[in-house]
C-alpha positions as CSV (number, residue, x, y, z in Angstrom):
1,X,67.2,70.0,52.5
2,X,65.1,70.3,49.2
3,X,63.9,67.0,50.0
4,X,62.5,68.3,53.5
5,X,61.0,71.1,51.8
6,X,59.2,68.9,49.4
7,X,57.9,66.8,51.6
8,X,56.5,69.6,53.2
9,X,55.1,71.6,50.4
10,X,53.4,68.2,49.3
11,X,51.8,67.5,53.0
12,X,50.7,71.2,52.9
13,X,49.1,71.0,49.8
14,X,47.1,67.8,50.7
15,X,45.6,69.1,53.5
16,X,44.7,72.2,51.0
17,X,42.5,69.5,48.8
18,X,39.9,69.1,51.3
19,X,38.7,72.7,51.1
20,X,39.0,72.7,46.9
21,X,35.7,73.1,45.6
22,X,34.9,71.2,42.8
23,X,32.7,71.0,39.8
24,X,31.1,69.7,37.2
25,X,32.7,69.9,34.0
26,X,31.4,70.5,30.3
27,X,30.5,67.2,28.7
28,X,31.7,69.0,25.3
29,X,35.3,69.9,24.9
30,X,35.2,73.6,24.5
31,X,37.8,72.6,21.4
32,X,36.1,70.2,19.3
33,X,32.9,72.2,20.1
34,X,34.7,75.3,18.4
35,X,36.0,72.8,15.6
36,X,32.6,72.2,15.0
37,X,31.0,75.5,14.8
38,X,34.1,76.8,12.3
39,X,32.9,74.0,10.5
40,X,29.1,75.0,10.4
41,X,29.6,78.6,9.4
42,X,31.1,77.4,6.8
43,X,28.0,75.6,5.3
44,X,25.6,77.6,6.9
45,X,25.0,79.3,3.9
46,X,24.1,75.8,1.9
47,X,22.3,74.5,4.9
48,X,19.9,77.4,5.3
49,X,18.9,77.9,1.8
50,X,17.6,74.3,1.9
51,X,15.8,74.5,5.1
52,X,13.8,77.4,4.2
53,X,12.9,75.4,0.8
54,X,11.9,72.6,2.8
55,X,9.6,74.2,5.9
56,X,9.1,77.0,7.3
57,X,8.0,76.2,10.3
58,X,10.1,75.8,13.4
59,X,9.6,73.2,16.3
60,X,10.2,73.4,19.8
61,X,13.7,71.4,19.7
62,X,14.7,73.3,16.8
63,X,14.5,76.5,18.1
64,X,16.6,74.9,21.1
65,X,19.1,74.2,18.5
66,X,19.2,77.3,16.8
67,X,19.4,79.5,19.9
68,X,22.5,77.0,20.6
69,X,24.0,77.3,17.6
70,X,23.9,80.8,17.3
71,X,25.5,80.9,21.0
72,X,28.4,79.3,19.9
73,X,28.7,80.8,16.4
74,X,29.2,84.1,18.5
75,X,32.0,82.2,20.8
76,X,33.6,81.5,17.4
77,X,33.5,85.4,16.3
78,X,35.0,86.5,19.6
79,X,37.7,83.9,19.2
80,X,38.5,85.0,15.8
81,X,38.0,88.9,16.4
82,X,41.5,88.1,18.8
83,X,43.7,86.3,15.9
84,X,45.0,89.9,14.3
85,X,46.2,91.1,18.0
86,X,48.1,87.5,18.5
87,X,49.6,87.1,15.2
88,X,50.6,91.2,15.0
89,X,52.2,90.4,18.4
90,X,54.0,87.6,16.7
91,X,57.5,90.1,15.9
92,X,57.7,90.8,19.5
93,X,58.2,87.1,20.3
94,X,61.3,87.3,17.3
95,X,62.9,90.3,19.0
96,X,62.7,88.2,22.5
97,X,64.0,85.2,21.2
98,X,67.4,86.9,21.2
99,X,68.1,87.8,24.8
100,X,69.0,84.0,24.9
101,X,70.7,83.7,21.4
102,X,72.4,86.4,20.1
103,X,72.7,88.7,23.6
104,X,74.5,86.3,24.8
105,X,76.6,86.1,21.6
106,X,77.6,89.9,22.0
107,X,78.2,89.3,25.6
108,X,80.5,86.4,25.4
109,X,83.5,88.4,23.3
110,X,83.5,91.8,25.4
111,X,85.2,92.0,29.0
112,X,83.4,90.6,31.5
113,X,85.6,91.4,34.4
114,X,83.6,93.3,37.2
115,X,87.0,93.4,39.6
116,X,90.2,91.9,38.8
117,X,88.9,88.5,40.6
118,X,85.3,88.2,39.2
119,X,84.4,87.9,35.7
120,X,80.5,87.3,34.6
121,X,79.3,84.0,32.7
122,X,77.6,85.4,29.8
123,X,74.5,84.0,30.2
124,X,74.3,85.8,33.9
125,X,73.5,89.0,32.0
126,X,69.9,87.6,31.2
127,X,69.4,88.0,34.7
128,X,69.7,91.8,34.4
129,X,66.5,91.4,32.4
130,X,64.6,88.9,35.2
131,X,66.0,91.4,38.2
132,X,64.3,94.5,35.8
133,X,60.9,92.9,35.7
134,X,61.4,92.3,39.4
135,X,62.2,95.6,40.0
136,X,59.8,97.1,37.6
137,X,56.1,95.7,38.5
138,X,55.8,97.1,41.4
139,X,56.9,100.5,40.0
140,X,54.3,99.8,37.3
141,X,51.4,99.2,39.7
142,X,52.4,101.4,42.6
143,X,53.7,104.9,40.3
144,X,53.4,104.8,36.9
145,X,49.6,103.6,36.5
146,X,48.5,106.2,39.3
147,X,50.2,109.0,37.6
148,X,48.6,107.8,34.2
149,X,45.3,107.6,36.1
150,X,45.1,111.2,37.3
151,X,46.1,112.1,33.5
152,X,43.6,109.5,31.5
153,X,40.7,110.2,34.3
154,X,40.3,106.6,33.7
155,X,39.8,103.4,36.3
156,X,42.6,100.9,34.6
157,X,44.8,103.7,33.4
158,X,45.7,102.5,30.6
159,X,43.7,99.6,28.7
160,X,45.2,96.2,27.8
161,X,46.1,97.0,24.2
162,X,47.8,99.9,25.2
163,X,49.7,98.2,27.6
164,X,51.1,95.7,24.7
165,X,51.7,98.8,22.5
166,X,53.9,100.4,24.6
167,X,56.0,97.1,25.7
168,X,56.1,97.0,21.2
169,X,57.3,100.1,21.4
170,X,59.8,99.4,24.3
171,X,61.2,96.3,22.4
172,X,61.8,98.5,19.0
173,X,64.1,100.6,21.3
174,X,66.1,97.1,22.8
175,X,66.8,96.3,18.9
176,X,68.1,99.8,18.4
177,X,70.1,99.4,21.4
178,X,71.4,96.4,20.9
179,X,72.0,97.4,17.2
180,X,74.4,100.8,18.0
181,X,76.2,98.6,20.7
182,X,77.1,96.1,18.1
183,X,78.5,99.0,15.9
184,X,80.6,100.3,18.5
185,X,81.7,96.7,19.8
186,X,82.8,95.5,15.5
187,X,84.2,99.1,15.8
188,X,86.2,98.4,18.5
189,X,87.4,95.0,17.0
190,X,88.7,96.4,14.0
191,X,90.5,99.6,16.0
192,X,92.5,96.6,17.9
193,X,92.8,94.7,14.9
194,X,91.0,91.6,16.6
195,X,89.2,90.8,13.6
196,X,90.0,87.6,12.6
197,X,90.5,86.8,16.6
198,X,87.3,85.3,17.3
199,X,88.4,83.9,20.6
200,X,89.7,87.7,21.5
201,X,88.0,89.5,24.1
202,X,87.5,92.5,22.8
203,X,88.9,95.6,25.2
204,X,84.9,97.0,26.1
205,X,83.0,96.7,29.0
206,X,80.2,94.2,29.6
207,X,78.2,97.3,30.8
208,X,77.6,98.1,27.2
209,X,75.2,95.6,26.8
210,X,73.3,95.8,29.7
211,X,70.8,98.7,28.9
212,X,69.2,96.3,26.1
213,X,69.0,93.2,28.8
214,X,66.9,95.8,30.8
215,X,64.7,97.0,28.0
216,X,64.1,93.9,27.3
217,X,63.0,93.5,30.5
218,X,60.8,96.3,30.8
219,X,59.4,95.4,27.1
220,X,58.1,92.0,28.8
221,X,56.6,93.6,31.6
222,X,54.3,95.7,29.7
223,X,54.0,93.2,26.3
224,X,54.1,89.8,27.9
225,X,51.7,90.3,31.0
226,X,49.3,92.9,28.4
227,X,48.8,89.8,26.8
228,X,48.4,87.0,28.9
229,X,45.5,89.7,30.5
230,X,43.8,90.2,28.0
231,X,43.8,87.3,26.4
232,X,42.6,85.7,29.4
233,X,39.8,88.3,29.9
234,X,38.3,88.8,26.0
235,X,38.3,84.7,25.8
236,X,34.9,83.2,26.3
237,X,34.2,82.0,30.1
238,X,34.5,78.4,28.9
239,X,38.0,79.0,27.4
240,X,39.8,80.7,29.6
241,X,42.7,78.1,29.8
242,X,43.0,78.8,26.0
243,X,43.6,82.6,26.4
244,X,46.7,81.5,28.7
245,X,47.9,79.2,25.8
246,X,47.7,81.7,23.0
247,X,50.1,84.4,25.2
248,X,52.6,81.7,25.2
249,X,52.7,81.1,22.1
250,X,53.3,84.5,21.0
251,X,56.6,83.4,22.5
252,X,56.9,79.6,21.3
253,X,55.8,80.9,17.9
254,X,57.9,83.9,17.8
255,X,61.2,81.2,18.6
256,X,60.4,79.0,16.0
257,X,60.0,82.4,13.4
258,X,63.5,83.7,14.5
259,X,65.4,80.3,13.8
260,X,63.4,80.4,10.4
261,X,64.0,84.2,9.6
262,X,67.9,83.2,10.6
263,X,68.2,80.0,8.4
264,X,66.9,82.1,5.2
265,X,69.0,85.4,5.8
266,X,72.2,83.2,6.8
267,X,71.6,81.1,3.6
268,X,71.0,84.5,1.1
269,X,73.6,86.4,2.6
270,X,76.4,83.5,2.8
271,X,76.0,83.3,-1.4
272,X,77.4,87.1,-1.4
273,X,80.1,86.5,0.8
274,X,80.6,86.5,4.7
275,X,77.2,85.7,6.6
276,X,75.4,87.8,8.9
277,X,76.0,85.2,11.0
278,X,79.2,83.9,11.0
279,X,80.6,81.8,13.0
280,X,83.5,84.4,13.4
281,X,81.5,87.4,15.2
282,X,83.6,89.6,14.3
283,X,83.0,89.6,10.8
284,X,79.7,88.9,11.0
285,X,76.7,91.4,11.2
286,X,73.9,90.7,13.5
287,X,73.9,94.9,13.8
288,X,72.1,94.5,10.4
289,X,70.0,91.7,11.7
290,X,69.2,94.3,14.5
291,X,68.4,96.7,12.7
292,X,65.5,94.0,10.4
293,X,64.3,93.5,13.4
294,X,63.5,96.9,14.4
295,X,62.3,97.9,10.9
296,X,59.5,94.5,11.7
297,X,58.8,95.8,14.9
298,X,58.0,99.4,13.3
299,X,55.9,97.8,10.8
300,X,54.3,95.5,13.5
301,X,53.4,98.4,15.4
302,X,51.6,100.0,13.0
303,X,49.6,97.1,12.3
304,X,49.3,96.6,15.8
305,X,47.9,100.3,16.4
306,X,45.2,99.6,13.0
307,X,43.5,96.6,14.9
308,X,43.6,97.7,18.1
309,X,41.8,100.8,17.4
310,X,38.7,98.7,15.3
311,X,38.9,96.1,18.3
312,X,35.6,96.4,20.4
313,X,36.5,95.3,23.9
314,X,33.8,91.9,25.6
315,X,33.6,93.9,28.8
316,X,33.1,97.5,29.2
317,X,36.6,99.6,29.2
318,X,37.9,101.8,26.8
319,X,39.4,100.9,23.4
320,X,42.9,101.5,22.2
């Protein structure tokens, strides 16, 4: 049956190409043509002095060039004017990288029993987070930015910026969350005295958990989709594709961080005796790691907040 289905999609979408239109693309690649202006600006300085030694008189073609260069010089500004939102987005893609990691972690030693027949895998409680963003778009477009509307007296709402600085905001609550359920469930452990049970399953519901799985979906729907708009939107025309890349990597990145910021704490705190992350969870302390997190996330808001509000939007909509 997939197979069928296939087949079909691909028939469907060859009688789409005939109606694609197509066109002529940029000799330059918008990339090396960036390289290339960083490059210049940086011995514009040199470059100029010597000109104006040299002539100061301007030909036809020259001007050409000029009026080119400084076209792209301003593409490069634009570009760069984005890099303090994307890298003070970077924490965000930390505190996400756990819904797959140590979520599931939590999940794995509490009772996952929903009758006396069905018990959940743990990594089906990520879908709690997928079924939230589901669930929560079209609440977003269809209530909440209405209601904000009438109160902002403005077209979008809220702006882009804003839109990321509350999912920020949402994902500091998730790590506070997920750091008082990991108190109560070590709590719990020791009260049984399933400590050094690592295998136990500790007598707690899998229902604890699940608010942070839905903040965490909630925090994507606002973060996540803020930035892939307006990344997409404040890119230059001929880089769109790049705006899309640099959302994602918020994400990739923000992986990549957490394994690093996990390798160094694991290593500090295993000289001082048991590791926040030991291999026996229940002598472990990722509630601490939580908590980090959040404290980044406060601090990442606030720096968040200080560049949005200086940020000066390509189009025409209000500022953070």
């Amino acid at each position: 049956m997939p197979s069928i289905i296939m087949i079909l999609a691909l028939i469907i979408f060859l009688f789409g190409t005939s109606t694609y239109r197509f066109f002529v693309m940029e000799k330059k690649s918008p990339l090396s043509r960036l390289g290339r202006t960083f490059f210049s600006l940086a011995t514009t300085s040199l470059r100029n002095s010597t000109m104006r030694s040299e002539t100061g008189k301007e030909d036809a073609e020259s001007q050409h060039a000029k009026t080119h260069t400084i076209s792209e010089i301003e593409e490069a500004r634009s570009i760069l004017r984005l890099f303090p939102i994307w890298a003070t987005s970077l924490v965000y893609g930390i505190t996400f990288a756990q819904m797959t990691t140590f979520f599931n972690k939590q999940t794995r030693t509490l009772d996952r029993h929903l009758t006396s027949s069905i018990v959940v895998p743990p990594a089906a409680l990520q879908s709690a987070g997928t079924i939230t963003i589901i669930l929560f778009v079209p609440l977003y477009d269809r209530v909440i930015i209405p209601v904000v509307r009438k109160i902002s007296k403005t077209p979008s709402g809220i702006t882009m910026l804003q839109r990321v600085a509350t999912g920020l905001a949402v994902s500091l609550m998730t790590m506070v969350v997920a750091a008082l359920v990991e108190i109560k469930r070590l709590k719990t452990a020791h009260e049984y005295g399933l400590v050094d049970q690592p295998e136990a399953t500790i007598p707690m519901s899998v229902w604890w958990v699940v608010p942070q799985y839905v903040l965490i979906g909630i925090a994507d729907v606002f973060t996540v989709v803020g930035l892939q708009e307006f990344f997409y939107d404040q890119m230059p025309d001929s880089m769109r594709s790049l705006g899309l890349a640099l959302y994602v990597s918020v994400l990739g990145i923000g992986a990549f961080l957490s394994s690093i910021l996990i390798s160094c704490i694991d290593k500090i705190t295993s000289t001082n005796g048991e590791s926040w992350f030991s291999n026996n969870l229940n002598r472990a302390h990722i509630d601490y790691f939580y908590w980090l997190l959040a404290g980044l996330t406060a601090i990442e808001i606030g720096l968040f907040m200080y560049f949005s509000r200086g940020y000066v939007y390509k189009k025409k909509v209000n500022a953070l």
